[in-house]
C-alpha positions in Angstrom: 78.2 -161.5 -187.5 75.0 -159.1 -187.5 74.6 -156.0 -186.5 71.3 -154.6 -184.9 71.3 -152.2 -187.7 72.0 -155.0 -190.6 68.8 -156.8 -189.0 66.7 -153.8 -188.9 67.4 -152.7 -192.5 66.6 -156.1 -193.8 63.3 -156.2 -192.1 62.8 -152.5 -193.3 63.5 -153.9 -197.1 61.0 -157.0 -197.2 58.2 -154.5 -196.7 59.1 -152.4 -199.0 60.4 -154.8 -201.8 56.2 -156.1 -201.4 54.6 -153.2 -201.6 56.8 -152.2 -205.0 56.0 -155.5 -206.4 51.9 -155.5 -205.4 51.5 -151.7 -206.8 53.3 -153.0 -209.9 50.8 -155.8 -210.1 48.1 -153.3 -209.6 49.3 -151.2 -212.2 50.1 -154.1 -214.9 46.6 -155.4 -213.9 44.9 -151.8 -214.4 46.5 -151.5 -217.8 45.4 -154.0 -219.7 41.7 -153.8 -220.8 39.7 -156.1 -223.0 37.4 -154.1 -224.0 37.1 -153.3 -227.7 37.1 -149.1 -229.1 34.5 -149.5 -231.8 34.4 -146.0 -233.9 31.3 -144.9 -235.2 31.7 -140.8 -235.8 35.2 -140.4 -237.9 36.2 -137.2 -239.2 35.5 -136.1 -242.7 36.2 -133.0 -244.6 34.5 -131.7 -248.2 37.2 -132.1 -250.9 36.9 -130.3 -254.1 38.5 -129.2 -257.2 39.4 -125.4 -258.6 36.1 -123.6 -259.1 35.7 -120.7 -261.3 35.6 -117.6 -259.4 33.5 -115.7 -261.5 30.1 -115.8 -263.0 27.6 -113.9 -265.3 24.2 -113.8 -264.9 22.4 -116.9 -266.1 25.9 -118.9 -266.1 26.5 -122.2 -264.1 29.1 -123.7 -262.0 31.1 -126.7 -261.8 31.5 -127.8 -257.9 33.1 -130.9 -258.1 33.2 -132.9 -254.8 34.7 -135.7 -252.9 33.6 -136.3 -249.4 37.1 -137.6 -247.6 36.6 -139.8 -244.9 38.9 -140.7 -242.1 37.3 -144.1 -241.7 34.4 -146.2 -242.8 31.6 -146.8 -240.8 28.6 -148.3 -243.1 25.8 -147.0 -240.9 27.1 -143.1 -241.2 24.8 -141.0 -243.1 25.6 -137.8 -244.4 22.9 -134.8 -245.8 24.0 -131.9 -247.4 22.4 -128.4 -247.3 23.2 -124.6 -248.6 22.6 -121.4 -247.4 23.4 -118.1 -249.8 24.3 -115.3 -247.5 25.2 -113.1 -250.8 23.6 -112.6 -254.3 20.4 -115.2 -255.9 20.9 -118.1 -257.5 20.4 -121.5 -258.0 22.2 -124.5 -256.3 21.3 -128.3 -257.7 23.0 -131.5 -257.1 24.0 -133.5 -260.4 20.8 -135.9 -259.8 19.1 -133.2 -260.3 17.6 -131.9 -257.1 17.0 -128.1 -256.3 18.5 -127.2 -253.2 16.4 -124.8 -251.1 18.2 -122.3 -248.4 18.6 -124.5 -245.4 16.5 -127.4 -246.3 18.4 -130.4 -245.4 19.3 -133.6 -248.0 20.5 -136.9 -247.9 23.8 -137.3 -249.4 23.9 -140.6 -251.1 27.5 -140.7 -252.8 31.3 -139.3 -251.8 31.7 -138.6 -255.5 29.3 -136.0 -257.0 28.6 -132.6 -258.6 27.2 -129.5 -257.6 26.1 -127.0 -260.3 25.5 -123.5 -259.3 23.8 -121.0 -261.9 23.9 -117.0 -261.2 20.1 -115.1 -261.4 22.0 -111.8 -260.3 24.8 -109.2 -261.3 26.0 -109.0 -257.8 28.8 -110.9 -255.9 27.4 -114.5 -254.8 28.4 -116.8 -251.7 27.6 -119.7 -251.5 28.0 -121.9 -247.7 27.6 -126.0 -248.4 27.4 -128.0 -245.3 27.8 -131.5 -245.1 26.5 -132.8 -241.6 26.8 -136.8 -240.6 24.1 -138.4 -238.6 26.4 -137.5 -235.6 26.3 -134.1 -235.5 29.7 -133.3 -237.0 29.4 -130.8 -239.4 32.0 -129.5 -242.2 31.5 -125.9 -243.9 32.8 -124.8 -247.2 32.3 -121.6 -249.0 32.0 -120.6 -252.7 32.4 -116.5 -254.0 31.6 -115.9 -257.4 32.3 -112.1 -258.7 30.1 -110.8 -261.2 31.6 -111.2 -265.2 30.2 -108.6 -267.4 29.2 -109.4 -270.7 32.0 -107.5 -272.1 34.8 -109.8 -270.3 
């Protein structure tokens, strides 16, 4: 035998038992998208190995360097530039090429050498910034203390 309140909580429970089972369809339906994430910008970082940390006037610098990429993307491109907020001398990449303060170079391989020669007696610094053609940026910094002839 049924009660008024059996029949009432059975009508009270089909409604409800929809609605749960229409927002989970909603939400399963919502979830799932076919559209692909394709990276293009991936993070990157200037590795490099021990550098000397002093220098005498007219001596050069070993910078070895390994740009370290999170992921490949072939159409990133990535320049290179200095800036020397301390001391004078001379920065050039191992094809050759002079870097001037600021001036802005492609960067062609992830494996290369920078060679830095003192033209002071003063403490030098040295800022390298490697800068994809996404705007991301990394900044590394080089100090070299002066060696005097006697050392």
């Amino acid at each position: 035998m049924y009660s008024f309140k059996n029949i009432q909580m059975r009508k009270l429970k089909r409604p409800l038992t929809t609605i749960t089972v229409l927002v989970a369809l909603a939400l399963l339906v919502g979830a799932c998208d076919d559209t692909l994430e394709i990276f293009q910008a991936y993070s990157f970082d200037l590795v490099t190995m021990p550098v000397q940390e002093s220098l005498r006037e007219g001596e050069t610098a070993e910078i070895r360097c390994t740009l370290a990429r999170e992921g490949e993307y072939k159409n990133a491109e990535f320049f290179i530039r200095m800036f020397q907020p301390d001391g004078e001398g001379e920065l050039k990449m191992d094809n050759g090429t002079v870097f001037l303060p600021n001036d802005l170079s492609p960067l062609e391989k992830t494996e290369f050498r920078l060679y830095y020669t003192s033209h002071c007696s003063d403490q030098q610094t040295i800022d390298v910034y490697i800068q994809d053609n996404f705007g991301q940026v990394v900044q590394k910094t080089f100090s070299f203390q002066n060696k005097n002839a006697n050392e």
